[in-house]
C-alpha positions in Angstrom: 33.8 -98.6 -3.5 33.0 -101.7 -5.7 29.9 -99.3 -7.4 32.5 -96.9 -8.4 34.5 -98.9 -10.0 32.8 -99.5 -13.6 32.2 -95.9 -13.6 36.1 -95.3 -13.3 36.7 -97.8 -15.7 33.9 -96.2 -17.9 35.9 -92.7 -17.8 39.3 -94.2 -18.0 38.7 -95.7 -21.1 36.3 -92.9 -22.9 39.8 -90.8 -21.9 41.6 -93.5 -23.6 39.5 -93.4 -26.6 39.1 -89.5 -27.0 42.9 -88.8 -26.7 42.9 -91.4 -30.4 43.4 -89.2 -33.6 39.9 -88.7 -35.3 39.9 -91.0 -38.5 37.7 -88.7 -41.0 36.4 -91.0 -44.1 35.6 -89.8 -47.4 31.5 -90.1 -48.5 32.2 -91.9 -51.7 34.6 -94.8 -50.8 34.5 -95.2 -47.3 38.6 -94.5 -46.7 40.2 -92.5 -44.4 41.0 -89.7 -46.3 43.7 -87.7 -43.3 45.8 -90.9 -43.2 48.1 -92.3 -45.5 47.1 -95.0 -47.5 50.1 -96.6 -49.5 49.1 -98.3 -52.7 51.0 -100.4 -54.8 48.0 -100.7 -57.9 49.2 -102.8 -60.9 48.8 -101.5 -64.3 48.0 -102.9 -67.9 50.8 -105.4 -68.6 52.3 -103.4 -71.8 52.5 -99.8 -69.5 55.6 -98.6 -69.4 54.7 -95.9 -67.3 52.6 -96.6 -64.5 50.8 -94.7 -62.0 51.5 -97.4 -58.8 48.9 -94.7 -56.8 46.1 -94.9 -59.4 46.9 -98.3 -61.2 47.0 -95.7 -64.5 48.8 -95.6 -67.4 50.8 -91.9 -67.7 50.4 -91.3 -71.4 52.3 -88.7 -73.3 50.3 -86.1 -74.9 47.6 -87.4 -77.4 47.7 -90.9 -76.7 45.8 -92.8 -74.0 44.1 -96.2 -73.5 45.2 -99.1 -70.8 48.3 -98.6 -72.2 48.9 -95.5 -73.9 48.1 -97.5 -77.6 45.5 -95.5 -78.7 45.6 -91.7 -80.3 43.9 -89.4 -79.6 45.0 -86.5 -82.0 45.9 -89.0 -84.6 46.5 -86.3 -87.5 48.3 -84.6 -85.3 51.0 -87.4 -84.8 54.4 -87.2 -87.5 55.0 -91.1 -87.3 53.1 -94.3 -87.0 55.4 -95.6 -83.7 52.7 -95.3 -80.9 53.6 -93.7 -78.0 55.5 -90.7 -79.6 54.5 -87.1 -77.5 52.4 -85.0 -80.1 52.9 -81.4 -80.2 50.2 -79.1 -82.0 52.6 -76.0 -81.5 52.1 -73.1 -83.8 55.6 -73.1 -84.9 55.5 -75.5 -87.5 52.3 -76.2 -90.0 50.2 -79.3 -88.8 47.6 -81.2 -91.2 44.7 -79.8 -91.4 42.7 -82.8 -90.0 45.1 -82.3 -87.0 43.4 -78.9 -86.3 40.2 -80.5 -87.2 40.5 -83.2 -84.2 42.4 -80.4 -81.8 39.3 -78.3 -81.9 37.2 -80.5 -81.5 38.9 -81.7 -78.1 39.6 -78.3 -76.8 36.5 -76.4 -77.2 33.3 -76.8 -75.2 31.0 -77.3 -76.7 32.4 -79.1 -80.0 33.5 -76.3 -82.5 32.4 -73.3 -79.9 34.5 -70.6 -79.1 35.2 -71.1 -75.8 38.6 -72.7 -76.2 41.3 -74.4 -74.1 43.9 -73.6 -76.4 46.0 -71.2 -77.9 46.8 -73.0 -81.1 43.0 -72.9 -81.6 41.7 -69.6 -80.4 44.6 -68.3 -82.9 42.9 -69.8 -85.4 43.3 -67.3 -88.4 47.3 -67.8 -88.0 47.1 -71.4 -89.1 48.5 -72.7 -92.4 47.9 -76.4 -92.9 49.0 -78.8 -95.4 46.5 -82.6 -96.6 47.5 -84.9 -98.6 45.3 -85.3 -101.6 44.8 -88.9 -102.1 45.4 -90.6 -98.7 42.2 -91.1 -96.3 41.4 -89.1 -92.7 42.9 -92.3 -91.0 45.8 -92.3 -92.6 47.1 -88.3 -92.7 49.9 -87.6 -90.3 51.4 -83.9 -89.6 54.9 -84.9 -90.8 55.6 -81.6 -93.4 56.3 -82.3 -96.7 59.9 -82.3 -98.0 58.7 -80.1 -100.8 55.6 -77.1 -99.8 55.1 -77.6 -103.4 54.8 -81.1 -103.4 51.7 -81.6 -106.1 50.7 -84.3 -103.6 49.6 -81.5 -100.6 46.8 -79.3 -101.0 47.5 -76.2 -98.4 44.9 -73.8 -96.5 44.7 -71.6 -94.2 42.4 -71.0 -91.1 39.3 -68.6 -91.0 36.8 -67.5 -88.5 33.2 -67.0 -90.4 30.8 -65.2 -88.2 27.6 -66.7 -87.6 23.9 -66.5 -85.6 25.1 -69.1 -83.3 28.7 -68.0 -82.8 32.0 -68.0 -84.9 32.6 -71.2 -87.3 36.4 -72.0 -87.6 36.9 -73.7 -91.3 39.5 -73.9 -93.8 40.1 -71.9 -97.0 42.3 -73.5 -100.1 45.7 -71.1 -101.0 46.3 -70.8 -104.4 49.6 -71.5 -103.6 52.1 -73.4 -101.0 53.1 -70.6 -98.4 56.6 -69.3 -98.8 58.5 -70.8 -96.5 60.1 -67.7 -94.5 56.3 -67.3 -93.4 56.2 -70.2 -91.4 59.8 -71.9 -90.4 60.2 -69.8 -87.3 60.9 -70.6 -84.0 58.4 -70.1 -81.0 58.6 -66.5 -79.9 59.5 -65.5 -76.1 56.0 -65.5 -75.8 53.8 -67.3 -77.5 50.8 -65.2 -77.0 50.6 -61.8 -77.9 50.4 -59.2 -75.5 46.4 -59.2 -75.2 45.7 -55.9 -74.8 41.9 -56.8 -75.5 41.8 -59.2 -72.3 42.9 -57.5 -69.0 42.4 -60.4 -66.9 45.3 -62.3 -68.9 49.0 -62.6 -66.6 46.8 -60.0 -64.1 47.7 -57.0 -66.6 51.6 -57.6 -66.7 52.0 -58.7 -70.2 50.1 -55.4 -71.7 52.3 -53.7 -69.1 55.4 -55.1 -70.3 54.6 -54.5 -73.8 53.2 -51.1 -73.4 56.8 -50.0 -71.7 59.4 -52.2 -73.5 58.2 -52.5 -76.5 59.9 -49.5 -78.1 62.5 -49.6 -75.8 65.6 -47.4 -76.6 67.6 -49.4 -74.2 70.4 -51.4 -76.4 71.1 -54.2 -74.2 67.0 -54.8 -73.7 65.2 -57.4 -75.8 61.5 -57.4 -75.7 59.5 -59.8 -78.2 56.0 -60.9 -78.2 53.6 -63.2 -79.8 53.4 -62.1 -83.5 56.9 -61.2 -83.6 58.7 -64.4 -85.3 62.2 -65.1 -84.4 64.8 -67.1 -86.7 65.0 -71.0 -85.8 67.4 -71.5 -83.1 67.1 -67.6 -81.8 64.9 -68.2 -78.9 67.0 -70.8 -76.8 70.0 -68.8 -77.9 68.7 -65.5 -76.6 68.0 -67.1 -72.8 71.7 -68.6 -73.3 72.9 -65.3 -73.6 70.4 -63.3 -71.1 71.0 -62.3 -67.5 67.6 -61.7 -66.7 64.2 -63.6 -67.9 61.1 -62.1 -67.5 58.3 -64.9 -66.3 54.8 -63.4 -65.7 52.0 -65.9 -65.8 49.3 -66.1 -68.6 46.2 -67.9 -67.4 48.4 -70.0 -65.3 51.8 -70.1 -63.6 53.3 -70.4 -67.5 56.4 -71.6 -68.2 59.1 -68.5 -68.6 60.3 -69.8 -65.0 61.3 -73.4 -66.3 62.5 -71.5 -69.8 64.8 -68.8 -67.9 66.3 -72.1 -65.0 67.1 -73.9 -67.9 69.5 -71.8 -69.5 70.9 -70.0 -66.1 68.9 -67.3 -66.7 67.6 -65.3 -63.9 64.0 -65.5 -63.8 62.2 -62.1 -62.9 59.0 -63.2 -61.3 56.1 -60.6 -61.8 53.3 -62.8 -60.2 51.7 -60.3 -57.2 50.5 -62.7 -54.5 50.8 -66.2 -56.4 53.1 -68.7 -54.7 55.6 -70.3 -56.9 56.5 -74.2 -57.8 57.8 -75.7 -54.3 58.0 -72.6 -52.7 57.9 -74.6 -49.3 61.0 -76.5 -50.1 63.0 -74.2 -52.3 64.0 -70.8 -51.5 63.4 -68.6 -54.0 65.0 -65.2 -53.3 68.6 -67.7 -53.6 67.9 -67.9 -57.8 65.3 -65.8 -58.5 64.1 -61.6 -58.5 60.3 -61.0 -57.7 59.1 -57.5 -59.0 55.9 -56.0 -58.3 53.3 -55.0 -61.1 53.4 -51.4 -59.2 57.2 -51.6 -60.0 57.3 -52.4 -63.3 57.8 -48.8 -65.0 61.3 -48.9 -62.7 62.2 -52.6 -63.8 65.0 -51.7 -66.0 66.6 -49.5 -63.7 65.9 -52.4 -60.6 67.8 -55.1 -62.6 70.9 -52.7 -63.7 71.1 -52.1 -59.3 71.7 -55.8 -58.8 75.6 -55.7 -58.2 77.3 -58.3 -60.8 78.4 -61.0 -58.1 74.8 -61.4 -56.4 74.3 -61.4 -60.6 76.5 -64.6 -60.8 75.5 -65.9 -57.4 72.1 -66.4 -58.4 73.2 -67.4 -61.6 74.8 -70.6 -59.8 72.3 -71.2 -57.6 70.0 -71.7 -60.6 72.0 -74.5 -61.8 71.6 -75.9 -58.1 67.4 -76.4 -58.4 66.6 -76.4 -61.9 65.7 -79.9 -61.9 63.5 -79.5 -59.7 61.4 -78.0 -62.6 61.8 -80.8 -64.9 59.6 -84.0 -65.0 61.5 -86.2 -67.1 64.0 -88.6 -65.5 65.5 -89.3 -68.6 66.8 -85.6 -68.1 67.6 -85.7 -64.8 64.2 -84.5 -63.8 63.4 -84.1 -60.2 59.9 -82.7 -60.1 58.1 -85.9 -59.4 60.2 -86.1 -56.3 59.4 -82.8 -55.3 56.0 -83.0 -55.7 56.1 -85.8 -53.2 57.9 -84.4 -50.9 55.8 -81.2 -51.2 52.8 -82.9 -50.5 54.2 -84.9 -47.5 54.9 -81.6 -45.9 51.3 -80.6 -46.8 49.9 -83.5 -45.0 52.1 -83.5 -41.7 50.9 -80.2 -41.9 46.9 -81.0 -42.5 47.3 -83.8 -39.4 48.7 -80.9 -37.1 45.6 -78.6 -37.9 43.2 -81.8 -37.0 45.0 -82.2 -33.9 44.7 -78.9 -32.8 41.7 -78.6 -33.9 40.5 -81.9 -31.8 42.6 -80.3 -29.2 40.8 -76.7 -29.1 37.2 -78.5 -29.4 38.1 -80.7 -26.3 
């Protein structure tokens, strides 16, 4: 009886020790990477955004550094505070050094044509403004109170071919634009319908635009990139809509966020991609999915939806639009949901481990 006894003792506490979650560690650092590690990381003193995970500054757009001091884009900016967002938009004319720096940052390899940006790969649309006497350092984007200002010399984006692949450079106008050419606001898309790429939005834009575009329908509003719309017209068009188309582009886009904002019903034409928080939100409460294969009957599929489930979902989207909307200053929940989201992703991963461990047992 004693001689059994370290051999019990010896399978009591292998059970013991087998019936422990498996700890899996990353290659690189050494940490556990399927338990939670909280971190508290301190960033640069003069962040005013910190990342507590990362110990990171959060920067706006075109700015980074230990604390968001330095810019990135700095043509691109329209003031000398620091920390003010950039935006390189189409919508209004940048400085042409703005353009300069923005290509030079999205495209791989410096100046090529393979492009992260729409402002850029658009490049024969631009019309850009320099000041004449100031140097590169000191050129902002702000637009001149005058476009005739004899201060401003104005060009306008061309593509040269070349052996190596397209240059992108800048040709002088004669003349200031006029400004009904450029003072408009963003269209409802901001890039054309792309009948040249069938990979873009899977297909559904060119559909959309192939069907609506010369819609006879009076109550049906279909604009594309390339088709300007007054200052002001966009935002009031979703304030006045019932329904919101939201495809994707090369990503999820942002028609969804557009169409929440104003209690517009976003149509979601996305076959087989899962939406923002789709594990803690339920969709078919503020939203209308329809199929690509559906979309030659889309007009008559919105007119079926009865007025009330109309207005029902109407309501509901002032319930969860905040959940699209990352700044707090606005009320802007989607931080929080992101946690959240990923909590439920990693209760989930440790469940698969232990069943896993389980199975292999």
């Amino acid at each position: 009886m004693n001689c059994l006894l370290p051999v019990l003792v010896l399978l009591l506490a292998r059970r013991v020790q087998s019936e422990q979650p498996a700890v899996i560690k990353t290659a690189l650092t050494g940490l556990p990477f399927n338990q939670f590690q909280a971190r508290n990381a301190a960033c640069n003193g003069e962040c005013t955004q910190c990342n507590r995970e990362l110990g990171e500054c959060e920067c706006p757009f075109g700015w980074g550094g230990p604390s968001c001091q330095v810019p990135l884009l700095p043509a691109c900016r329209t003031t000398l505070e620091a920390g003010v967002p950039v935006f390189v938009g189409r919508s209004t004319p940048r400085n042409c050094h703005c353009y300069r720096q923005l290509s030079a940052a999205a495209c791989l390899p410096a100046g090529g044509t393979q492009c992260a940006s729409h402002t850029v790969s658009q490049w024969g649309e631009i019309r850009c403004f320099e000041h004449a006497t100031q140097p590169i350092a000191e050129q902002l984007s702000d637009l001149p109170e005058r476009l005739d200002d004899p201060a401003y010399r104005w060009s306008k984006g061309v593509v040269v071919p070349g052996g190596s692949g397209e240059r992108r450079e800048f040709e002088a106008l004669p003349q200031p634009p006029a400004l009904n050419t450029i003072a408009f606001a963003l269209p409802l898309s901001k890039c054309p319908a792309r009948h040249h790429e069938p990979e873009y939005s899977g297909g559904v834009r060119q559909a959309l635009s192939s069907l609506l575009s010369n819609t006879s329908h009076p109550d049906v509003v279909f604009k594309t990139g390339g088709q300007p719309i007054g200052p002001g017209e966009y935002e009031e068009l979703l304030g006045r809509t019932r329904f919101c188309l939201a495809p994707y582009g090369h990503g999820w886009g942002i028609r969804l966020t557009h169409a929440l904002m104003h209690a517009c019903v976003p149509v979601i034409i996305q076959d087989k991609v899962r939406q923002p928080f789709e594990d803690l939100l339920h969709y078919p409460d503020f939203s209308v999915r329809v199929s690509k294969a559906e979309l030659p009957r889309i007009v008559d599929i919105l007119r079926a939806i009865p007025d009330g489930d109309v207005t029902r979902l109407m309501k509901d989207s002032a319930r969860v639009y905040r959940a699209f909307i990352w700044q707090p200053e606005l009320g802007g929940l989607a931080y929080d949901y992101t946690v959240a989201s990923l909590r439920r992703r990693l209760s989930h991963l440790r469940g698969e481990l232990y069943e896993a461990g389980t199975r292999r047992r």
